[in-house]
C-alpha positions, 0 to 999 in steps of 0.5 A: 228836454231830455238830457242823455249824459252828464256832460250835457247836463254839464254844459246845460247848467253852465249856460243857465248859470251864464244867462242867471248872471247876466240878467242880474247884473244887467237888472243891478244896473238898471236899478243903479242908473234908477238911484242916481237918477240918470235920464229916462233915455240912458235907462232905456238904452241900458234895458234894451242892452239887457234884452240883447244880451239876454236874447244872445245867450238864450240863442246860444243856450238853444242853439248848445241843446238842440241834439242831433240824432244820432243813428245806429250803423243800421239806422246809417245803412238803410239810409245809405241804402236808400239814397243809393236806390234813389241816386241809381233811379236817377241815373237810370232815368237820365241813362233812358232820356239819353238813349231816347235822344240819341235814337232821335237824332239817329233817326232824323239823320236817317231821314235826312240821308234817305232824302238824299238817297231818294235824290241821288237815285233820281239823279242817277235815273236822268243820267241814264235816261240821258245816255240812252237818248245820247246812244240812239242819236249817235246809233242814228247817226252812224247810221245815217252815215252809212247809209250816206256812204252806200251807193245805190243803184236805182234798178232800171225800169224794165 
């Protein structure tokens, strides 16, 4: 372990302090209950205690040296740096997969309307075929009425 300044030497050595008395005065009562001949099961407890409490301060110890790193600006700026190309990427990609969606949808809307054009041209067809047939029988009709209407004169024979 590499210490950096005197205050963390500081602390380092406050936390060995701590976890030296607290292993001796947990062994100083292990030898106690041992001479006055407490039962093995209050020793066993006491030990275990030791152990717990050893074990707590160790974490802490562990947990107060751990270091973080500590960047430069320019260590701060190629990772600022990177992580906005990455998040850039990653909106570019969505911004595609947006486009690429809305360019399927607007061409099933095509689709569909073209269907309804076709339809709607069909329909328009029949109706003028229909008028058609309706101008012709009215067109026979009128004349056939006028034909009705003339007087004919059957020519005599000669």
């Amino acid at each position: 372990m590499k210490l950096k300044n005197a205050q963390e030497a500081g602390s380092f050595c406050i936390v060995k302090e701590i976890i030296i008395v607290a292993c001796d005065m947990l062994w100083n009562r292990c030898v106690a209950a041992l001479a006055t001949g407490e039962k093995f099961m209050q020793l066993r407890i006491k030990v275990l205690s030791m152990f717990i409490a050893m074990g707590a301060v160790v974490t802490f110890a562990q947990a107060s040296e751990t270091e973080k790193p500590h960047l430069t600006l320019e260590q701060k700026a190629d990772k600022a740096r990177l992580d906005s190309q990455q998040l850039e990427q990653s909106q570019l990609e969505k911004a595609r997969q947006a486009a690429s969606e809305t360019a399927a949808r607007e061409e099933k809307i095509k689709q569909q309307s073209s269907a309804r054009d076709w339809e709607a041209q069909q329909k328009r067809k029949a109706q003028e075929q229909f008028d058609e047939r309706e101008s012709r029988e009215q067109q026979y009709l009128q004349q056939a009425k006028e034909a009705a209407a003339t007087e004919r004169k059957i020519p005599t024979p000669l």
